[in-house]
FITORFI-719822 format. One record per residue (C-alpha): y, z, x. Coordinates in steps of 0.25 Angstrom, whole numbers, plus 2048, in hexadecimal, padded with zeros to 3 digits. Last residue first. Layout:
# residues N
YZX ...
//
This chain:
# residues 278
71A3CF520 70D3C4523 7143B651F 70D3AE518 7123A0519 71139550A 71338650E 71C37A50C 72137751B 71237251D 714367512 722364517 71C361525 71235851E 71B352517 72334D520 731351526 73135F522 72D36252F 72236C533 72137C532 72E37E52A 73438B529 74038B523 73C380516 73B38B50B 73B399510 7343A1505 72F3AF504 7253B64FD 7213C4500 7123C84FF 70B3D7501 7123DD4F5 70B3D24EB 7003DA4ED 6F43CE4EC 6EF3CE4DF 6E83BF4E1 6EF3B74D5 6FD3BE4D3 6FE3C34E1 6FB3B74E8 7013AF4DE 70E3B64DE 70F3B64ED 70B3A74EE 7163A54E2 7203AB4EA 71E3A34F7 7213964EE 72C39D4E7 7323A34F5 7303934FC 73538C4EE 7443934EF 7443914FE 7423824FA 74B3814EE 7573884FB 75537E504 7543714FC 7483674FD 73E362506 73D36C512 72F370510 72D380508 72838C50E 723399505 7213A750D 7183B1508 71C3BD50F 70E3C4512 7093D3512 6FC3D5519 6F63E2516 6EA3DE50E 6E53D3516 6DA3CF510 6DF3CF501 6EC3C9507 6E33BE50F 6DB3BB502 6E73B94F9 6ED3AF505 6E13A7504 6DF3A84F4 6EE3A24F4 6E83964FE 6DC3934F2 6E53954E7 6EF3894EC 6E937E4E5 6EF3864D8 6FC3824DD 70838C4DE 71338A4D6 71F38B4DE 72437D4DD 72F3724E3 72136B4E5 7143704E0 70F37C4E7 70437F4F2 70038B4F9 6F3385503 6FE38450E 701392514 707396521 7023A4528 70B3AF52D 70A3BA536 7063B0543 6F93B3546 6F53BF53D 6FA3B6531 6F23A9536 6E73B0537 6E83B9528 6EB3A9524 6DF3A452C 6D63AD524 6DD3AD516 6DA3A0515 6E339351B 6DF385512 6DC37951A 6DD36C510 6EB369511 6EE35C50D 6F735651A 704351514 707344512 70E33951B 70632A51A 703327528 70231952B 6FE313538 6FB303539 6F62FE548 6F92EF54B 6F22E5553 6F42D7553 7042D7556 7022D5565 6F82E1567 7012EB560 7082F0555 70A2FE551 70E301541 71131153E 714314530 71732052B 71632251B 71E329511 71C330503 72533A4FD 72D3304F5 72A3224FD 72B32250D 726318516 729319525 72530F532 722311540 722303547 71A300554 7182F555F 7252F2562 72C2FE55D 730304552 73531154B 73531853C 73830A535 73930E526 73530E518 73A30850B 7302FD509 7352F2511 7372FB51C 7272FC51B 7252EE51C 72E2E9525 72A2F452F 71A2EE52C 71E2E0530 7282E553B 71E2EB543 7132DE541 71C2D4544 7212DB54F 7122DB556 7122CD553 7092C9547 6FA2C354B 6F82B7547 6E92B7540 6DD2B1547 6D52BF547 6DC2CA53F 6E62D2546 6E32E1548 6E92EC53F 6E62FC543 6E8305536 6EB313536 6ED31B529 6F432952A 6F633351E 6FF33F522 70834052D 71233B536 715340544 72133D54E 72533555A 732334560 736325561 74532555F 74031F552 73532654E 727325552 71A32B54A 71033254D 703332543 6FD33E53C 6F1341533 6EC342527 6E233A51C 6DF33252A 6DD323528 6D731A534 6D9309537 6D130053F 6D12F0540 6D92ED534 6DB2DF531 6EA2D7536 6EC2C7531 6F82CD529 6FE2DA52B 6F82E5524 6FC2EC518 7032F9516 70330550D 6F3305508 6F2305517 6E82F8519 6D92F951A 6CF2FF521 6C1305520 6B92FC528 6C32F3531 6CA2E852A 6C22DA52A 6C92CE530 6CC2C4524 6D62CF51E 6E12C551C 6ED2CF51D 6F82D4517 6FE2C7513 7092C751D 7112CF522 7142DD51C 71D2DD511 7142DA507 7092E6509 7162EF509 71A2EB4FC 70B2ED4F5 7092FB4FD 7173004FA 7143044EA 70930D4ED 70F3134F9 71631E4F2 7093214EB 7033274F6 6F63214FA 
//
């Protein structure tokens, strides 16, 4: 977990009603409660599913949906035998209290649903709470936002594809530290890609094109687009010998964004190196 929360779980555990629960009615095989948020009392877990990745849709205010992203934890509460059960506001306001308690928001609400939002640094959760059944059912969705780790590398085939396609082809296997141009030595695999694609290819000429998120000023970040596209042409030439006459770099900062720069998975698709065949 996200160090961020570390020093929420305690507080938020208290603020929720009750003493979190008396466990006499066994939770379901594999679950327990979000390491972020406790039960109600007199609730066990009936079902509950964990996706490393994926997305959930969320409702503002005016109520127009949207998506979230990143690390999704479902939980499905149901009422212990014999115990009261809350109302079905009891149970909305419980967790709202809870949350705004600790600095986050009410997104949007209804009778039956509250969307909530957590943010600490760079770190922020969604919340979704639906209530049903009379107050003895309740479904608990949390999606913690991260970016998706890319695990798909493009090679020189697809690339060449992707070129003859559409005359450019988006790189994301070029990585450098924030605010940097240095590239990463976890990158070697994608530059011995693009090295094999010019060796292949040996009238392709490509503008090597570096884009940056929104986060930041302006002009720092068209500054660290061109040094982040030229450090790809230096190492290209410098490590593989590819004729440095065949690559021109170029940076556009933030003007040609793929996905918002609202989360961060939209930034971290904004951040990418294009070649551009000349």
């Amino acid at each position: 977990m996200c160090h961020y929360w570390r020093g929420l779980m305690l507080v938020l555990a208290l603020l929720l009603a009750g003493p979190g629960g008396s466990m006499a009615q066994q939770d379901a095989a594999g679950c327990e409660d979000h390491p972020l948020l406790t039960r109600m009392s007199g609730f066990y877990i009936e079902d509950c599913d964990f996706r490393e990745f994926d997305q959930y849709e969320f409702y503002d205010a005016e109520g127009y949906e949207f998506l979230v992203e990143g690390r999704k934890t479902d939980i499905s509460y149901e009422i212990e035998e014999g115990a009261r059960p809350p109302s079905e506001l009891e149970v909305l306001r419980n967790y709202s209290n809870a949350i705004e308690a600790t600095g986050g928001q009410i997104v949007s609400r209804d009778d039956y649903n509250v969307y909530l939002e957590l943010v600490r640094g760079d770190a922020r959760a969604w919340i979704h709470v639906h209530c049903f059944s009379g107050g003895e059912s309740y479904d608990l969705t949390v999606v913690e936002e991260k970016g998706m780790t890319q695990q798909v590398m493009a090679n020189a085939a697809t690339m060449v594809a992707d070129i003859q396609r559409t005359g450019k082809v988006a790189v994301y296997g070029i990585l450098f530290d924030t605010d940097q141009a240095l590239i990463k030595p976890e990158s070697e695999p994608t530059l011995q890609e693009i090295a094999q694609l010019l060796e292949e290819n040996t009238d392709l000429e490509l503008f090597v094109v570096g884009h940056t998120d929104g986060t930041g000023s302006f002009d720092h970040n068209m500054e660290l687009s061109r040094d982040r596209a030229a450090a790809v042409v230096e190492a290209l030439v410098s490590r593989y010998g590819i004729d440095r006459s065949r690559l021109e770099p170029h940076g556009i900062g933030p003007l040609a964004p793929v996905a918002s720069n609202a989360s961060e998975d939209g930034r971290g698709k904004n951040r990418r190196v294009e070649l551009v065949a000349r």
